[in-house]
PDB file of N, CA, C and O in Angstrom:
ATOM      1  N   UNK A   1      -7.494   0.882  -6.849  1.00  0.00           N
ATOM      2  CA  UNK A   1      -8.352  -0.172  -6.374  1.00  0.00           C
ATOM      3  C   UNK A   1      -7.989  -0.460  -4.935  1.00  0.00           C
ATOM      4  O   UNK A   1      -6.885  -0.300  -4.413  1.00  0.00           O
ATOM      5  N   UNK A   2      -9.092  -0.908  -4.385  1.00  0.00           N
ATOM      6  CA  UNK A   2      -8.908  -1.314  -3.256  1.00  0.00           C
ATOM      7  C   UNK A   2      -8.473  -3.062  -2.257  1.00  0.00           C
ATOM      8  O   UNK A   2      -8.320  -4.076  -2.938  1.00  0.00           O
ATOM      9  N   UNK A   3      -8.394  -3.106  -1.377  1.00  0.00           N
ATOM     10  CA  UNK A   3      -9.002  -4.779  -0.998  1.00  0.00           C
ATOM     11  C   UNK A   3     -10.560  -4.179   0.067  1.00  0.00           C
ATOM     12  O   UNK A   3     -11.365  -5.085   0.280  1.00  0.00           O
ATOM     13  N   UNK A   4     -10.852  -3.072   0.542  1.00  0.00           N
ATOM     14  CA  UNK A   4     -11.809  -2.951   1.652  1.00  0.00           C
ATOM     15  C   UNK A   4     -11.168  -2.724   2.975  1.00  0.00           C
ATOM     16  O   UNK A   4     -11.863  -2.343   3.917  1.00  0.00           O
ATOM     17  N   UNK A   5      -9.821  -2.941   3.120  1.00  0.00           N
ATOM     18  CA  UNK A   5      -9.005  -3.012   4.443  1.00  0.00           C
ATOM     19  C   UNK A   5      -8.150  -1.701   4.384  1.00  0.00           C
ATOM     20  O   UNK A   5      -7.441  -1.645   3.380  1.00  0.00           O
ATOM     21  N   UNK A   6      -8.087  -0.974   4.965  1.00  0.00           N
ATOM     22  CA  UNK A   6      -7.070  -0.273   5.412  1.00  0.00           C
ATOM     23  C   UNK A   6      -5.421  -0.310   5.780  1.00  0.00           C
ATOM     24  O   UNK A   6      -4.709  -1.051   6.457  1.00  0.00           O
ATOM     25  N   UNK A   7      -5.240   0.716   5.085  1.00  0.00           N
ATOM     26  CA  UNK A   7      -3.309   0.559   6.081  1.00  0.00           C
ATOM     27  C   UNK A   7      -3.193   1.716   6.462  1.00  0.00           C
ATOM     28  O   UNK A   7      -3.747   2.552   5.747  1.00  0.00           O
ATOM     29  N   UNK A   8      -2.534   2.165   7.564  1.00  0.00           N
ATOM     30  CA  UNK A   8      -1.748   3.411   7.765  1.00  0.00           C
ATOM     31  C   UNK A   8      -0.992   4.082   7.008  1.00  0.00           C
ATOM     32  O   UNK A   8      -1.231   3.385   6.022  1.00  0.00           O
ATOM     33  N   UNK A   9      -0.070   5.066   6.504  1.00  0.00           N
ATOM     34  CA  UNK A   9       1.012   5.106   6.111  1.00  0.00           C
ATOM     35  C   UNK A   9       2.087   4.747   6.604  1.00  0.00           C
ATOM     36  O   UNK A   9       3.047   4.501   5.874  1.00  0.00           O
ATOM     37  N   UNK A  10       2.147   4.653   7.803  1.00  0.00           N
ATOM     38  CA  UNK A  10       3.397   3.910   8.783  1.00  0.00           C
ATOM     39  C   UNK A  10       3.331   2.604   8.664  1.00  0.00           C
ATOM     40  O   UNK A  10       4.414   2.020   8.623  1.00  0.00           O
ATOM     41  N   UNK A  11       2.026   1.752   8.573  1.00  0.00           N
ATOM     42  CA  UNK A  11       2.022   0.252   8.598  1.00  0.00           C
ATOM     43  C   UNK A  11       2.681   0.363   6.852  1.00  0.00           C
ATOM     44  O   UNK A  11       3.806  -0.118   6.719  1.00  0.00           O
ATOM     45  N   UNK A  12       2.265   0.744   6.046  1.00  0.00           N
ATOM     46  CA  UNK A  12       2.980   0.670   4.849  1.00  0.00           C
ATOM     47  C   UNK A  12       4.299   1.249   4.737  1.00  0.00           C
ATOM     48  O   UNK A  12       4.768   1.042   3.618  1.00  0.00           O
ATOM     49  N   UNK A  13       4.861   1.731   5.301  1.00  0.00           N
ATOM     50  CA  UNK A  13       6.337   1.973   5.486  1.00  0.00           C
ATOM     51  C   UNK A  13       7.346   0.489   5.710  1.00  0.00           C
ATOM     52  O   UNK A  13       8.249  -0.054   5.074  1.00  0.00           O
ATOM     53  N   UNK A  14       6.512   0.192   7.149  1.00  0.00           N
ATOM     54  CA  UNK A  14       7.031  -0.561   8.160  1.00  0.00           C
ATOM     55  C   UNK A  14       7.352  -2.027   7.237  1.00  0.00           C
ATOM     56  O   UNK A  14       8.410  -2.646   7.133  1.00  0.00           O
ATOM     57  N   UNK A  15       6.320  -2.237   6.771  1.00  0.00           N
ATOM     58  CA  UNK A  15       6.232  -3.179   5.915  1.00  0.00           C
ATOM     59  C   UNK A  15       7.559  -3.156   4.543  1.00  0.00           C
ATOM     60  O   UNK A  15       8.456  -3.989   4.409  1.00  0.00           O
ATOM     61  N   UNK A  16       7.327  -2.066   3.761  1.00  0.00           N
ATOM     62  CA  UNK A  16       8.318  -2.077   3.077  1.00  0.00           C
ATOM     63  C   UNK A  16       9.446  -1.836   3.618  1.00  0.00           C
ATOM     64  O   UNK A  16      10.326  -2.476   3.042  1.00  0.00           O
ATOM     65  N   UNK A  17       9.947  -1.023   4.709  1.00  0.00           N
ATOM     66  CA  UNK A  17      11.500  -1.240   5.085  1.00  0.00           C
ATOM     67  C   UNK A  17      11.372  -2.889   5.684  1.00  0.00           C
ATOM     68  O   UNK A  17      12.547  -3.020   6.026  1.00  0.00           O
ATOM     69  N   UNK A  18      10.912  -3.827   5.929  1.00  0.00           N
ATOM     70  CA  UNK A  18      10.619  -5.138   6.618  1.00  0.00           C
ATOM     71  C   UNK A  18      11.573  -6.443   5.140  1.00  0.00           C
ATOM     72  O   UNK A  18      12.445  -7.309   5.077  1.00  0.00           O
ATOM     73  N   UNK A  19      10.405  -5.565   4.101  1.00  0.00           N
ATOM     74  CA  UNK A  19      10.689  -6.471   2.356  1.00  0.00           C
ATOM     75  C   UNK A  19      11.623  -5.773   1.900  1.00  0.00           C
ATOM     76  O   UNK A  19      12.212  -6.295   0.953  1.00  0.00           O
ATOM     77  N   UNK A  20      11.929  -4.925   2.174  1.00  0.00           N
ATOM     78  CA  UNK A  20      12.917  -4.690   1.018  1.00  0.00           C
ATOM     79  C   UNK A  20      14.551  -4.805   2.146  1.00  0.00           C
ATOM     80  O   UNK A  20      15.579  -5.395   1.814  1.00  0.00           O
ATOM     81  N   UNK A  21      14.361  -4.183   3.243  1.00  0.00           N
ATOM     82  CA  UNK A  21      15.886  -4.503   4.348  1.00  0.00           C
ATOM     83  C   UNK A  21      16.559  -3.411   3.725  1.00  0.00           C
ATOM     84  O   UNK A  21      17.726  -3.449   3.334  1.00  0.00           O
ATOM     85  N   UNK A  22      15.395  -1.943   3.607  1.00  0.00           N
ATOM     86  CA  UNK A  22      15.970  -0.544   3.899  1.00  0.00           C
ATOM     87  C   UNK A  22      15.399   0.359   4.757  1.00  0.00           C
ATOM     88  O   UNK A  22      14.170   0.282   4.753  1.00  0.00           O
ATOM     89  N   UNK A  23      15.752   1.001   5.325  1.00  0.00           N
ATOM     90  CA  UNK A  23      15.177   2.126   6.178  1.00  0.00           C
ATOM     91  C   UNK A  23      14.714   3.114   5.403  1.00  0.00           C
ATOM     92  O   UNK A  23      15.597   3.744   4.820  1.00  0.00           O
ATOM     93  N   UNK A  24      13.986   3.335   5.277  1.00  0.00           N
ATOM     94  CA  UNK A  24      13.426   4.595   4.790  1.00  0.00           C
ATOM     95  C   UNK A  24      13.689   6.345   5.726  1.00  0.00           C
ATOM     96  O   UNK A  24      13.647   6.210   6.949  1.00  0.00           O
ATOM     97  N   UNK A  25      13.870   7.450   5.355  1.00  0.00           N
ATOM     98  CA  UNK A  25      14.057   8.583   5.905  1.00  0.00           C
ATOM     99  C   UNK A  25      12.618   9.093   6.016  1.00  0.00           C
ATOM    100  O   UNK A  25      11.889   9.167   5.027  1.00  0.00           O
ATOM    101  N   UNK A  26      12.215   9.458   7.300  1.00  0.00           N
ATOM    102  CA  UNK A  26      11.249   9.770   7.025  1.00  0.00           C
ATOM    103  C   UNK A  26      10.801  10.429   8.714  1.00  0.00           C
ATOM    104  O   UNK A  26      11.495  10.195   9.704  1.00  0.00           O
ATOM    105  N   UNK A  27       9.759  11.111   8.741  1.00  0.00           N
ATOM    106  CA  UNK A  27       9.348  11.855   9.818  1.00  0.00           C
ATOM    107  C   UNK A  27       8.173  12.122  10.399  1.00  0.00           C
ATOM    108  O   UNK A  27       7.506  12.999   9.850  1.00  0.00           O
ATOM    109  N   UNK A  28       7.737  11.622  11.341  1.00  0.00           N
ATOM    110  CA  UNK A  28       6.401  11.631  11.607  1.00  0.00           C
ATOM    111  C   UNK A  28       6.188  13.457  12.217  1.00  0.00           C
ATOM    112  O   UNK A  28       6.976  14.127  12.885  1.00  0.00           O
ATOM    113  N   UNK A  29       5.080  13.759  11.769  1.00  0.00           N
ATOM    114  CA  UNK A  29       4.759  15.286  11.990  1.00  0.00           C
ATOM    115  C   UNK A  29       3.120  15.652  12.229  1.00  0.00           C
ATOM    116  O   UNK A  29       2.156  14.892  12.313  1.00  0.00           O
ATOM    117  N   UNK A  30       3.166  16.462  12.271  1.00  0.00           N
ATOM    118  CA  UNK A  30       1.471  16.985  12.190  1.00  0.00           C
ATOM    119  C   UNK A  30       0.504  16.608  11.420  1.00  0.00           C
ATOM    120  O   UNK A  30       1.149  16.016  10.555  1.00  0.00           O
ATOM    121  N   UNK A  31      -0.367  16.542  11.172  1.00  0.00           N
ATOM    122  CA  UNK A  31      -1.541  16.603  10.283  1.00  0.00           C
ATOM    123  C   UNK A  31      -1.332  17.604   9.484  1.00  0.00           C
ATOM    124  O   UNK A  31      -1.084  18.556  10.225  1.00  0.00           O
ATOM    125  N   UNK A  32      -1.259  18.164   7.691  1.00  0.00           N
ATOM    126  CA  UNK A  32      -1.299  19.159   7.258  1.00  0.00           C
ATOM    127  C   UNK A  32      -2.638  19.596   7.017  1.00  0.00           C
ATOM    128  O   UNK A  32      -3.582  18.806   7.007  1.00  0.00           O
ATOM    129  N   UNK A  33      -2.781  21.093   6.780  1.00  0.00           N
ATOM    130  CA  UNK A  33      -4.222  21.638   6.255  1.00  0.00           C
ATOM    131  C   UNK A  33      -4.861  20.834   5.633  1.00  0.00           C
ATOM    132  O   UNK A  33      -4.017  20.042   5.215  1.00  0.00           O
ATOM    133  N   UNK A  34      -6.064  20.444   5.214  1.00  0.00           N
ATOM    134  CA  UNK A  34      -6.542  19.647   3.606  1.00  0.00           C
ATOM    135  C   UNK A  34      -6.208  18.307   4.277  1.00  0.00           C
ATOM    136  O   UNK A  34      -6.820  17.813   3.331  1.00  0.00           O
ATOM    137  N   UNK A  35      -5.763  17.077   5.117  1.00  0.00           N
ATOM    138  CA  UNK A  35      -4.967  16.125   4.949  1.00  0.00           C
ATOM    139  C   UNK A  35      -6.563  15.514   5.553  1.00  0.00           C
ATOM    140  O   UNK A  35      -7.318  15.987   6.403  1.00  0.00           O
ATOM    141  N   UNK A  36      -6.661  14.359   4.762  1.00  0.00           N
ATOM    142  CA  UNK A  36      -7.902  13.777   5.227  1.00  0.00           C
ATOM    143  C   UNK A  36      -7.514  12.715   6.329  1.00  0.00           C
ATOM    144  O   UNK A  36      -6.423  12.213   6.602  1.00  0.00           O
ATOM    145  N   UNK A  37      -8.771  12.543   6.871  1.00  0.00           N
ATOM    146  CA  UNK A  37      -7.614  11.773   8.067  1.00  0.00           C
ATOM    147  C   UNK A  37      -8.313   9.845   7.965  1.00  0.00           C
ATOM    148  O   UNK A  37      -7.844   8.877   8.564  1.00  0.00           O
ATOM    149  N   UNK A  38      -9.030   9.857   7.394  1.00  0.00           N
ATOM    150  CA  UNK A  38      -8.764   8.193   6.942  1.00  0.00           C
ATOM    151  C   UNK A  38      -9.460   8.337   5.518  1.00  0.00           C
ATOM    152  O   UNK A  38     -10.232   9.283   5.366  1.00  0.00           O
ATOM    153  N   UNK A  39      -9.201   7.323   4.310  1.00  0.00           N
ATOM    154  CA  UNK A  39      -9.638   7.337   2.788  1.00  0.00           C
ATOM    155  C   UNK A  39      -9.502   5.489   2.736  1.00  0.00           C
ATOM    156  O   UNK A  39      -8.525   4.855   3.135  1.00  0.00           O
ATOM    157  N   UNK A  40     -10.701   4.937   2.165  1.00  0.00           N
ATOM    158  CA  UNK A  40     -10.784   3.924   2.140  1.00  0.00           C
ATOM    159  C   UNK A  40     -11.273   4.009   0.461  1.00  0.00           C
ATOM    160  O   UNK A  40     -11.867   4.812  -0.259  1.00  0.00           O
ATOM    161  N   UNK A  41     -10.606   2.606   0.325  1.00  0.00           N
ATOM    162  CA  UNK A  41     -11.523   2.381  -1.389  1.00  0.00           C
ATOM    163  C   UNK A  41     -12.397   1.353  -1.216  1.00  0.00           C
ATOM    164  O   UNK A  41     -12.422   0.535  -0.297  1.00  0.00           O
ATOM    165  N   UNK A  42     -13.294   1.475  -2.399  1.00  0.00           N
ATOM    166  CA  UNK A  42     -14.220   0.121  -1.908  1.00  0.00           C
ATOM    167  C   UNK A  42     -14.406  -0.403  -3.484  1.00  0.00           C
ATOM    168  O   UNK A  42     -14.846   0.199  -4.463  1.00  0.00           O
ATOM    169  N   UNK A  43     -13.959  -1.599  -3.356  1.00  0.00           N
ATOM    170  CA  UNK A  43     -13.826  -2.160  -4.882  1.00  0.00           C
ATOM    171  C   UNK A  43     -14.899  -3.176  -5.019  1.00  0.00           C
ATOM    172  O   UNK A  43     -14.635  -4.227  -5.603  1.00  0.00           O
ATOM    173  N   UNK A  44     -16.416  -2.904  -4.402  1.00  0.00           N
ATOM    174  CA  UNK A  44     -17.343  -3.268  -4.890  1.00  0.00           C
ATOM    175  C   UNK A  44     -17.713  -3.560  -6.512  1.00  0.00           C
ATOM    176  O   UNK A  44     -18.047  -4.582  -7.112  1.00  0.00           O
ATOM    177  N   UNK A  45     -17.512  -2.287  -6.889  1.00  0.00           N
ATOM    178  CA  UNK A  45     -17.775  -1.972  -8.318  1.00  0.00           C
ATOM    179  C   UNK A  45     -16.806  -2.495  -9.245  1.00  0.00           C
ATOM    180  O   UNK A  45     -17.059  -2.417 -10.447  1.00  0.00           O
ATOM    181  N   UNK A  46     -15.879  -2.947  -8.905  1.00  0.00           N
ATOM    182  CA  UNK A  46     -15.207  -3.445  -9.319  1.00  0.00           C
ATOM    183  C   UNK A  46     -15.587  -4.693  -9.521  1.00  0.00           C
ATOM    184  O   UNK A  46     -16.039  -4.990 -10.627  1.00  0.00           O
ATOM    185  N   UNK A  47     -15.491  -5.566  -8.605  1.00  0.00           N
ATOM    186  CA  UNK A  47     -15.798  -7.321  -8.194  1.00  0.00           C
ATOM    187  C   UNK A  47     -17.331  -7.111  -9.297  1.00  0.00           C
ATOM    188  O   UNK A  47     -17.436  -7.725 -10.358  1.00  0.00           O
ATOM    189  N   UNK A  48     -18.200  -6.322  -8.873  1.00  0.00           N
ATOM    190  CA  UNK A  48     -19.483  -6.791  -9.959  1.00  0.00           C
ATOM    191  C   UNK A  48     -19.322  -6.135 -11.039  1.00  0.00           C
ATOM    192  O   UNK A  48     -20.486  -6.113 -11.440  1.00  0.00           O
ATOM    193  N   UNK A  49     -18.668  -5.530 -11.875  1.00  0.00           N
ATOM    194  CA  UNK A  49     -18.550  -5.397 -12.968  1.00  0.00           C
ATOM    195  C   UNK A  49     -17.606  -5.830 -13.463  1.00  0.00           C
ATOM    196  O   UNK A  49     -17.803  -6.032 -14.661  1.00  0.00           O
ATOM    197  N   UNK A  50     -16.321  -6.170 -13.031  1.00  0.00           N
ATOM    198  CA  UNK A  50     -14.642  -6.663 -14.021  1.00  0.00           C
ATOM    199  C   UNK A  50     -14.567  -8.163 -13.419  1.00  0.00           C
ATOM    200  O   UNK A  50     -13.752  -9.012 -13.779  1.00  0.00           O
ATOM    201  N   UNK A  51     -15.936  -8.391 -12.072  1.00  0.00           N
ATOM    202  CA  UNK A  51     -15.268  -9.971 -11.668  1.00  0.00           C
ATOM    203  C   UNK A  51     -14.019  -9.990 -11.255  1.00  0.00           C
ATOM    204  O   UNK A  51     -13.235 -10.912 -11.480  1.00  0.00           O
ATOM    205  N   UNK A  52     -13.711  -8.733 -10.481  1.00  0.00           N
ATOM    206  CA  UNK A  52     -11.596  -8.604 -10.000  1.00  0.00           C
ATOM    207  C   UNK A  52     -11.651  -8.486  -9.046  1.00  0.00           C
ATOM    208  O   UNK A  52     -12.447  -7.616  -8.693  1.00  0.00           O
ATOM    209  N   UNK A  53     -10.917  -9.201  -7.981  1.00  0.00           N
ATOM    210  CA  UNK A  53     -11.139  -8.995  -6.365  1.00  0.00           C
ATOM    211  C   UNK A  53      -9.861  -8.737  -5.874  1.00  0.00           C
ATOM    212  O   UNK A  53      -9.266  -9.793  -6.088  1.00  0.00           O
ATOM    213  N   UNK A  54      -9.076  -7.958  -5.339  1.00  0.00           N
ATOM    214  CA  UNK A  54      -8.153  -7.763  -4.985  1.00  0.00           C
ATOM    215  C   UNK A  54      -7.829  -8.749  -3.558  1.00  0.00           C
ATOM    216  O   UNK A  54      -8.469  -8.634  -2.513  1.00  0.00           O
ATOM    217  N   UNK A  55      -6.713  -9.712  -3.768  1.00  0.00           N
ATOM    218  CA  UNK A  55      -6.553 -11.057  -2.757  1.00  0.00           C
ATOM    219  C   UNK A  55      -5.327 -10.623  -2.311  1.00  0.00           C
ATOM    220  O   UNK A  55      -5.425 -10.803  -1.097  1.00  0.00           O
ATOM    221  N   UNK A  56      -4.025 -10.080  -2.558  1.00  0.00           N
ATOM    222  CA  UNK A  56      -3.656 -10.424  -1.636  1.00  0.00           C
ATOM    223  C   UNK A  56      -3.334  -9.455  -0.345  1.00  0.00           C
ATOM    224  O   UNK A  56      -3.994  -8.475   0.002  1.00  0.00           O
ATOM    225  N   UNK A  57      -2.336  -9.899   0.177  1.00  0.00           N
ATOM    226  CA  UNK A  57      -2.205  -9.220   1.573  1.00  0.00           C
ATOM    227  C   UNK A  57      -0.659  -7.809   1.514  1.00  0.00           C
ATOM    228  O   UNK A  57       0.432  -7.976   0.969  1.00  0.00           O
ATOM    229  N   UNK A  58      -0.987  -6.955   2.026  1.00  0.00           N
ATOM    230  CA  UNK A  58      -0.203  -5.789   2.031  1.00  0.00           C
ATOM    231  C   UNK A  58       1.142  -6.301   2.050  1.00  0.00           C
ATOM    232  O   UNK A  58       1.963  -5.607   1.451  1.00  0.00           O
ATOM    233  N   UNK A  59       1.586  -7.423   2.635  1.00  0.00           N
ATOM    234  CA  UNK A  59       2.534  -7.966   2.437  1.00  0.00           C
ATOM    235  C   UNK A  59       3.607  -8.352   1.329  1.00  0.00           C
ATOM    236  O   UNK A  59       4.796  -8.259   1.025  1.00  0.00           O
ATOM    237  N   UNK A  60       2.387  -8.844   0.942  1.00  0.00           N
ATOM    238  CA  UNK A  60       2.041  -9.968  -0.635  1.00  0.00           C
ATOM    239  C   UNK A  60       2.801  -8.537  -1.990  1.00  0.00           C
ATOM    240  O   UNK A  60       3.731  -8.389  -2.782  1.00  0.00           O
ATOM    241  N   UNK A  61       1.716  -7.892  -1.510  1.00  0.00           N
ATOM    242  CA  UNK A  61       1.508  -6.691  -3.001  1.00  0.00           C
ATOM    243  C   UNK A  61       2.930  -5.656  -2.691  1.00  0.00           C
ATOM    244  O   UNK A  61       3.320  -4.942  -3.615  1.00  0.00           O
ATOM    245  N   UNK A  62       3.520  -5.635  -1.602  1.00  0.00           N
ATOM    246  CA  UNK A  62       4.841  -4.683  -1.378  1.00  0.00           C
ATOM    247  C   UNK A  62       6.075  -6.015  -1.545  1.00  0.00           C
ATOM    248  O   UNK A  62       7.157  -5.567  -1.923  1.00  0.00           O
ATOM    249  N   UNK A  63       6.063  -7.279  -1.361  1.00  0.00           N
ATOM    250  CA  UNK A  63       7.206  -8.004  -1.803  1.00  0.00           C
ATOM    251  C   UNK A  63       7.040  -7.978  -3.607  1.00  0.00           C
ATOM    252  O   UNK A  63       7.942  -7.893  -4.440  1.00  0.00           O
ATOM    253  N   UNK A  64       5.647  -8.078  -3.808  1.00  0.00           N
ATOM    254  CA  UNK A  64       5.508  -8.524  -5.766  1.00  0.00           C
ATOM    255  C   UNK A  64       6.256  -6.769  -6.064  1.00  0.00           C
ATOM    256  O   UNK A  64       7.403  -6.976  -6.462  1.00  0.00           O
ATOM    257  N   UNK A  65       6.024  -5.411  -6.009  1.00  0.00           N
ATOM    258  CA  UNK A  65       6.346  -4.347  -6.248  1.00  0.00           C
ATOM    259  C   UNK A  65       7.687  -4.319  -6.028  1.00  0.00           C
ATOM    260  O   UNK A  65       8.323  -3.968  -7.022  1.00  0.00           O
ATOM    261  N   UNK A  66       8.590  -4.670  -4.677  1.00  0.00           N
ATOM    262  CA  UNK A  66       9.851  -4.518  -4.699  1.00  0.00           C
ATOM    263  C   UNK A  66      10.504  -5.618  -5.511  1.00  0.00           C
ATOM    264  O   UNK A  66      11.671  -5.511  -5.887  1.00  0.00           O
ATOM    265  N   UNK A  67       9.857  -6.529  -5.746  1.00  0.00           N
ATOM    266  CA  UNK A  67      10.701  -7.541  -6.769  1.00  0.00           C
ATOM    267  C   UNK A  67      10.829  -7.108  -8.687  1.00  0.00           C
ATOM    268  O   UNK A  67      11.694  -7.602  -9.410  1.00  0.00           O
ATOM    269  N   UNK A  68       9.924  -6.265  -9.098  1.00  0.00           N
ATOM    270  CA  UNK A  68       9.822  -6.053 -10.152  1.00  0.00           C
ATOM    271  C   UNK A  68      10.285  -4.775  -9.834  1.00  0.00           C
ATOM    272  O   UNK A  68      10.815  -4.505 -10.912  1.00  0.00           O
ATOM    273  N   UNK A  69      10.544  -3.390  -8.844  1.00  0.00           N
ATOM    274  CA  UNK A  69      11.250  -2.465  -8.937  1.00  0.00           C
ATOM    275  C   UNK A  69      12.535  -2.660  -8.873  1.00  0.00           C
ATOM    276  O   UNK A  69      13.230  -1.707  -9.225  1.00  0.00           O
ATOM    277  N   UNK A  70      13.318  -4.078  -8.360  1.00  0.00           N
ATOM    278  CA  UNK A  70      14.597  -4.092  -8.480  1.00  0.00           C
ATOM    279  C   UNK A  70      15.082  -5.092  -9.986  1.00  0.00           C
ATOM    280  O   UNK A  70      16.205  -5.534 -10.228  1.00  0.00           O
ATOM    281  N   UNK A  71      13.889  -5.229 -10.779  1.00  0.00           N
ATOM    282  CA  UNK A  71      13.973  -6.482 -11.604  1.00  0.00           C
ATOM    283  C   UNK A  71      14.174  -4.529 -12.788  1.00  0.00           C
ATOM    284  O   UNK A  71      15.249  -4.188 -13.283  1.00  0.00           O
ATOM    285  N   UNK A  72      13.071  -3.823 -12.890  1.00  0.00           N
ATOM    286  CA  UNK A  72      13.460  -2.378 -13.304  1.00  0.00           C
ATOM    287  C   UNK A  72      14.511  -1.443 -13.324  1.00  0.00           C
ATOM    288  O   UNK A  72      14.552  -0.504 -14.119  1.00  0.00           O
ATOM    289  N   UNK A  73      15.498  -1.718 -12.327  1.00  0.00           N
ATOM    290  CA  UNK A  73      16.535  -0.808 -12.086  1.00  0.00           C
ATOM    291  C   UNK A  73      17.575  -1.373 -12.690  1.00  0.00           C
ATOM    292  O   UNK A  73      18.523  -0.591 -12.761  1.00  0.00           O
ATOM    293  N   UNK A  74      17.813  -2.597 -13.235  1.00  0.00           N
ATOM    294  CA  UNK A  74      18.644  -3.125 -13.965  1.00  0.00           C
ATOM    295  C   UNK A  74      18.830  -2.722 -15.218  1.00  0.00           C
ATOM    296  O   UNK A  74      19.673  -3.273 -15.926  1.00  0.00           O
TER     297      UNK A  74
END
């Protein structure tokens, strides 16, 4: 599902090394063969058929994920 907004993969990195206070290993490189170069979801179909709107903010949804992946590793 979507919210309609976009992230990078770097803005979603950035963000989680930000929430969680790890660095991630990682390497910026080329474009590979096949690699699409933007993919958006659109959760229209969603909102008018399930009434589900995806609210919060990239922020929001990578602090709720790292709190229940470290609530998991226990």
């Amino acid at each position: 599902m979507g919210t309609g907004n976009g992230f990078s993969v770097l803005e979603v990195i950035k963000t989680f090394e930000e929430v969680s206070k790890k660095n991630l290993n990682y390497e910026i490189v080329e474009r590979r063969a096949g690699d699409v170069p933007k993919l958006y979801a659109d959760a229209k179909l969603a909102e008018k058929k399930l009434n589900w709107k995806a609210e919060r903010t990239l922020d929001e949804m990578i602090k709720s994920f790292w709190v229940w992946e470290q609530k998991a590793r226990k």
